[in-house]
N, C-alpha and C positions, 0 to 999 in steps of 0.2 A: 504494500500500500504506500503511494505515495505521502511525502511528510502534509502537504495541504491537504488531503484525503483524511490524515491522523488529525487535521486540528478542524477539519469541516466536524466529524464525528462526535470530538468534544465538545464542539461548540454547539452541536445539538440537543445532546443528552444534557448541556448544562439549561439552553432551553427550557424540554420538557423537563428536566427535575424543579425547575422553579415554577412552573405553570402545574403539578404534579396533584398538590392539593386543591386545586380550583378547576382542574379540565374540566368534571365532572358537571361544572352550571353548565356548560354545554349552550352557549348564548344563541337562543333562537332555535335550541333544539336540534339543528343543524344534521348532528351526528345523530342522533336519534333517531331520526328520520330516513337516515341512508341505511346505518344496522337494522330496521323495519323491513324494507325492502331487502336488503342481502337476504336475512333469513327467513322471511318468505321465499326468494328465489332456494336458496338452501333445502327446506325443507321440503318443496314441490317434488324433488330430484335425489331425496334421499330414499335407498330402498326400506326401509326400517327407521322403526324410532332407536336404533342402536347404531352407536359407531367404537372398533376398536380403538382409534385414535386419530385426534385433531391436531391442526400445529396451525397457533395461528405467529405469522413472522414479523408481527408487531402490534403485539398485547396491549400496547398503551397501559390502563388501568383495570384493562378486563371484561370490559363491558359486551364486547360479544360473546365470549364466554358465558358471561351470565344470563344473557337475554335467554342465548341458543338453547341452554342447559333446563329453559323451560319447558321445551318440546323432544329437545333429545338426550339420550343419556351415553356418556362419552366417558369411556373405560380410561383414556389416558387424554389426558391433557398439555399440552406443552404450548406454553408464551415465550418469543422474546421478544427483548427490547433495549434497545440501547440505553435507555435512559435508568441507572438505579433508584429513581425518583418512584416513576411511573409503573415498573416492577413490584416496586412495595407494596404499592395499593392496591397492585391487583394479586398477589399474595394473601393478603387483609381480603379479599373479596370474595377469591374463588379459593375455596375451602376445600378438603380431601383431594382428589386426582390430580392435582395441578403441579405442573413440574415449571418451573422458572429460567429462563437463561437470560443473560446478562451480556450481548455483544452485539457486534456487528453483524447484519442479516445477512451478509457477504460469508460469513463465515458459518453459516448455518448448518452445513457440511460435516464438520466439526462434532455438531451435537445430534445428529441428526441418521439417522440410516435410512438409505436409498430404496423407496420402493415401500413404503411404511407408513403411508399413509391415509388414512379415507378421505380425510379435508384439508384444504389449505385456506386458510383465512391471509387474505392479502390487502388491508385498508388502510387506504391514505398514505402509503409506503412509495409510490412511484413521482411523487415529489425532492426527496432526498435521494432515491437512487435508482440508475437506469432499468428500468424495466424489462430490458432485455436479457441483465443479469440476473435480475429475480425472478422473471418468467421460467427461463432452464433451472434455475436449482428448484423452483415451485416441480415444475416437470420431472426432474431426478428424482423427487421425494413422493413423490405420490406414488401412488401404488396406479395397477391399471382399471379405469373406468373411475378412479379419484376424481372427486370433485373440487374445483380452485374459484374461491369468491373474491372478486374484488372489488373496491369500492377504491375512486381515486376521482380528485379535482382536475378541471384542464384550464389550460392556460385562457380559452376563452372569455371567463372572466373577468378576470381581471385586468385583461386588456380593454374590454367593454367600458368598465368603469372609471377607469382611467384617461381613456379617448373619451368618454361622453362627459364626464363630470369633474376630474381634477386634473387638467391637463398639463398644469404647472408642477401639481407632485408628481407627474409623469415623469419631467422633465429633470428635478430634483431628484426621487428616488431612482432614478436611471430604468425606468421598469425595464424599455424596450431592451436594453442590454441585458437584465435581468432574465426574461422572459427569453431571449435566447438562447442563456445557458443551462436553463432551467431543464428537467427531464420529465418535468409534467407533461403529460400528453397534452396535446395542441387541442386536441376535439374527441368528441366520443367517439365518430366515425375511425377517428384513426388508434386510439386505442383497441377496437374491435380489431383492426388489421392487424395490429403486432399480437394480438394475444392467440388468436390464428394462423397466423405463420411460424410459433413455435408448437405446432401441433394440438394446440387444445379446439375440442369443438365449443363452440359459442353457445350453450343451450338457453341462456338468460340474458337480454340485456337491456336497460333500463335507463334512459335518459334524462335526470333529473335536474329542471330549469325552474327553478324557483326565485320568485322576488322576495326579497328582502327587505328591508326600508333602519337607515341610517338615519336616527334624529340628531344625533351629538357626536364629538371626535368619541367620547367616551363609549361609542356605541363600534365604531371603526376598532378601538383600541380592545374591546372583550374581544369582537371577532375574530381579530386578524392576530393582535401580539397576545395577547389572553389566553390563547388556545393554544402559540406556539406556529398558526398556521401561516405566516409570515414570512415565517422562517425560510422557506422553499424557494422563496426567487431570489435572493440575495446571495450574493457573490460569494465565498467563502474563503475570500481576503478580506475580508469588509469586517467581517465578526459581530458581536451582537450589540456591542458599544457605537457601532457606527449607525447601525440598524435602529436603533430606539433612540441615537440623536438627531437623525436624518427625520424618521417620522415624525417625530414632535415639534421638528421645524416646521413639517408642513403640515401636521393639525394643529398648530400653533397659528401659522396663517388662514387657516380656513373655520378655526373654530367657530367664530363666529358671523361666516357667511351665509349668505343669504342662499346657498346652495343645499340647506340642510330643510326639509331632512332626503335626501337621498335615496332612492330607490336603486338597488343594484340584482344583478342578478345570480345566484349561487348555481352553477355549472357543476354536476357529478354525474359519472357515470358508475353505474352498476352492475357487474356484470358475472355470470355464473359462469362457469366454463368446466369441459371436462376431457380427462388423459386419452 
């Protein structure tokens, strides 16, 4: 791993360990809303209310674990997560079967044996890292006829928001450069194509374009830094000192414009897939 690769990583899980005890207000429901959808897609598509074992590749605090575990009953459980924050609480959460790891989803390999599993839970992960790499080790690990859920934001949004209503923080937070290097999928359409060309068939997929409405920077600041979800377009030279000085310059400028309150639109796609 490259030495910026080692300080991108840290500077994630220091991130989520600070936003760790608060993810959980879930502003606007957001996440709640998309885990709804996964596991209905999930469950449509499972043979049985039994599974030998789930792995999902970034537990956050648990929460689909817990949802799922209402309808299915899951012999082995396995979270990771980079963040030792984020781990804790979903330790504190998911109680008996739960096995924990602590690393880099690159390295999943590691803890992981090839061909071993019924489910792969994959949400909000293709932000932080190429989905190309995480698609083949999702593929390695699963057993055949496994099923792989994903839940992931695309760049569409926040492009939308940006171009329509702050085109000055455009210009300040550098998005377009941002949104370049970024590995969030550009569009649902094109997410469906990579997830398919690594051999998964597409059985579920789910387009969710929801409005939102922004009364106050304070409403910006739960969503986007609150959550951690922020975090994704920013360069990883920049760090998170640059990040939350940069932003505040410019909800600092707009706080009190006459552009609020703001209606933007939340872009996820949902998508069920299988080996």
């Amino acid at each position: 791993m490259l030495l910026d690769e080692r300080r991108r990583d840290s500077s994630l899980a220091k991130v989520y360990d600070r936003v760790s005890s608060t993810y959980d207000t879930d502003w606007n429901g957001i996440y709640k809303k998309s885990r709804r959808v996964n596991i209905h897609q999930i469950l449509a598509h499972l043979p049985g209310p039994e599974l030998d074992s789930a792995l999902d590749l970034a537990v956050g605090t648990g929460n689909a674990f817990h949802d799922l575990q209402q309808d299915v009953h899951i012999k082995q459980r396995i979270g990771n997560d980079i963040s030792p924050g984020m781990l804790a609480v979903a330790r504190k959460k998911l109680s008996g079967n739960f096995t924990g790891i602590c690393d880099d989803v690159l390295h999943i390999e590691h803890h992981v044996r090839p061909k071993s599993q019924d489910l792969v839970l994959c949400h909000f992960m293709f932000s932080y890292v190429d989905p190309d790499q995480i698609l083949a080790r999702a593929y390695r690990l699963l057993k055949p006829g496994g099923l792989l859920s994903i839940a992931s934001s695309t760049q569409q949004a926040l492009a939308e928001v940006h171009r329509d209503y702050f085109p000055y923080a455009r210009r300040l937070l550098k998005v377009d450069a941002s949104l370049a290097r970024a590995t969030t999928p550009k569009t649902h359409a094109s997410l469906c194509e990579t997830v398919a060309r690594h051999g998964f068939e597409v059985v579920e997929r789910h387009h969710e374009r929801e409005s939102t409405s922004f009364h106050s920077f304070k409403d910006v600041s739960n969503w986007a830094l609150g959550s951690g979800w922020a975090a994704q377009y920013f360069d990883r030279h920049y760090w998170l000192k640059r990040i939350g000085a940069t932003a505040w310059c410019a909800g600092a400028r707009i706080l009190h414009s006459p552009f609020y309150p703001v209606t933007a639109t939340n872009d996820i796609s949902l998508l069920l897939a299988r080996k």
